[in-house]
C-alpha positions, 0 to 999 in steps of 0.5 A: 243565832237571829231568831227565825221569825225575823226572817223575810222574804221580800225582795231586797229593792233594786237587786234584780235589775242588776242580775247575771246570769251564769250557765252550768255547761255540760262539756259532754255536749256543750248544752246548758243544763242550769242557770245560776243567778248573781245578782249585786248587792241591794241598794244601802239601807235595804234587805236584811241584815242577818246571814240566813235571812239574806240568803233566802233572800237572794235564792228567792230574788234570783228565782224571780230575775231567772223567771223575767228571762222566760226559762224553765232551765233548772236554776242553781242557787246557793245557800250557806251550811249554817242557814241549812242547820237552821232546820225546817222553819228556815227551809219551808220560808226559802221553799215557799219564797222559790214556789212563789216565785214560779220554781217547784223542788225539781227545778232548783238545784241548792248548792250549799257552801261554806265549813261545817264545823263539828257543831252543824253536822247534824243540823246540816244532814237534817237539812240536806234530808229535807230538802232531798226529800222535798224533791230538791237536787242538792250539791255541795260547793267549796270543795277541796278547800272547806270542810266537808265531811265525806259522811255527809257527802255519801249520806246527802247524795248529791247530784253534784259537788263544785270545786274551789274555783281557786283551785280549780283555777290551779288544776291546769298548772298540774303538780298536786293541786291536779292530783287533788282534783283527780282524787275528788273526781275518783271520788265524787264519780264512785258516788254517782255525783257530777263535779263542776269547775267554775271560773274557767278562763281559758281552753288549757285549764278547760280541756285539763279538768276535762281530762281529770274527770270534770262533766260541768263548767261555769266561767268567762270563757264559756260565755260573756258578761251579758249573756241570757238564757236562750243565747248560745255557749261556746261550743268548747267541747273538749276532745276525747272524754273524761278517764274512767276508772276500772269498773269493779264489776263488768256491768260498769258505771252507774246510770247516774253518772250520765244523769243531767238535769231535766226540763220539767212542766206540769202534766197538764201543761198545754202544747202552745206552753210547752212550744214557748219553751222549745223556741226560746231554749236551744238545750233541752232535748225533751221535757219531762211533765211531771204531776204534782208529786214529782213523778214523771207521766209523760216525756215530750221529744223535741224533734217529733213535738216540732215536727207536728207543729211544722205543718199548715195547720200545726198550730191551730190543730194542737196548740189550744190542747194539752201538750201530753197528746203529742208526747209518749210514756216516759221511759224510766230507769232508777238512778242505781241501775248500771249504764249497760242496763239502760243502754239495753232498756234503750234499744228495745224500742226501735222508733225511740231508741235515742229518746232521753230516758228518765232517771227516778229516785227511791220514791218514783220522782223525777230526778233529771234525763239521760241522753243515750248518745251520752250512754254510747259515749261512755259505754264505748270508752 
């Protein structure tokens, strides 16, 4: 193993001009909800040559091509088991590379891939603790095809798991692949987990995996090669919604089945900042101020922000001054309340009742929203 000093994470030269950008599109809706860089191989004779140090490289690279674009979507990265079994050095060089690069732990989304053989469990669940406990949303990539022990799965929480896109590929034909799919997806939605699909090439497999369960996408149909954050997605939402299960107690899912991931921006960010963000991203629905630990203090409505700014002297009242006066306290919920409950917590204000709700984990941090028209979708089937 290459010592973790040899580790560094300046760019590779001539990486980001050749960046792609990718949406994670929530079929619910048709929104996007994260945005996953790919990015092409340096030029010969540049960047590292060891396998943890070229994955930081690239998670930070990325970073910095998503932050040219002008976006505060969530960005989704990848990053190999055997660099997250590295341990904490490895893990505070790609957090401090993200930091610089103008991402915080609640923006970034870390996929993690490949096998995990008997030798990394322990490593691996280390790192997928610390960087959970960091205020990172952690997925689990490869699935259905690489080893990935479901103990590990339970114990990381992930916020979501990516299929194999060769399976996922497959899934439309139906026969067992399809039945696979559907028994990950029982899986992962007893967990609370989203399963994305990537790679999706036309509207049979689309609306296949759709019916199987499957919340996210990524791939060609949904948008072209040169597609930039800000540009609209196909609006491909499938009919219909994904089957559920038998709830096993009357109060039925949990609210973190319907949790997407949030816009967020320091507390003390101004409404001219928090302006230049609702007019370059169509998605967000709200964005959430956060303080320096993660924990939501205030949460901006769309429709009502814009609306101060429609009039004469919209922007010259409100520009110059802190974005928390024109937003309102956010309505939190913790990530394991049953959906009914938040549905009710929702309705207890009449003049917000469709107000994204704000789901935080064990410690009070931001963990994403929640549309309630996504909660009355779902409750009503």
């Amino acid at each position: 193993m290459t010592p973790v000093a040899v580790l560094d994470t300046r760019p590779p030269v001539g990486v980001a001009e050749n960046a792609l950008f990718q949406p994670v599109v929530d079929l619910g809706s048709g929104s996007v909800v994260a945005v996953e860089t790919r990015l092409g191989p340096p030029p010969e004779g540049h960047g590292p040559a060891d396998p943890a140090a070229v994955d930081v490289h690239r998670a930070v690279e990325g970073a910095r091509a998503l932050a040219g674009q002008a976006t505060r979507l969530p960005l989704k990265i990848t990053v190999r088991a055997e660099t997250v079994g590295l341990g904490r050095s490895v893990l505070n060089r790609l957090h401090q590379g993200l930091h610089d690069a103008g991402r915080r732990p609640q923006e970034v989304i870390v996929c993690i891939t490949g096998g995990f053989a008997p030798a990394l469990r322990g490593p691996v669940s280390a790192g997928v603790s610390d960087l959970r406990h960091a205020g990172y949303l952690v997925g689990f990539g490869g699935l259905g095809t690489t080893h990935a022990p479901l103990d590990v799965l339970v114990e990381g929480t992930p916020y979501l798991v990516s299929l194999d896109a060769d399976l996922a590929g497959h899934a439309a034909s139906g026969g067992r692949r399809a039945s696979l799919v559907e028994a990950l997806v029982t899986v992962a939605r007893s967990l609370g987990t989203h399963v994305l699909a990537p790679g999706v090439r036309d509207e049979e497999q689309l609306t296949r995996l759709h019916a199987l369960g499957v919340r996210l996408a990524q791939g060609p149909l949904l948008t072209p090669p040169d597609w930039r954050p800000g540009r609209p997605v196909k609006a491909l939402v499938p009919p219909g919604g994904p089957p559920r299960p038998d709830a096993a107690a009357d109060l039925g899912p949990r609210v973190s089945e319907y949790v997407l991931p949030a816009v967020t921006m320091p507390d003390d960010a101004s409404a001219a900042q928090v302006l230049e963000v609702l007019s370059t991203e169509r998605s967000p629905s709200s964005i959430v101020l956060v303080d320096a630990r993660q924990r939501p203090r205030y949460t901006v409505d769309r429709a009502r922000f814009l609306l101060a700014f429609s009039g004469a002297y919209g922007h010259a009242l409100h520009a110059r001054k802190p974005a928390a006066r024109l937003a309102d306290e956010p309505r939190l919920v913790p990530r394991s309340v049953p959906a009914i409950a938040a549905l009710r917590a929702a309705g207890r204000e009449e003049e917000r009742v469709y107000d994204d709700l704000v789901v935080t984990d064990e410690i009070g941090r931001c963990l994403g929203i929640v549309r309630v028209s996504d909660l009355i979708r779902g409750m009503s089937r």
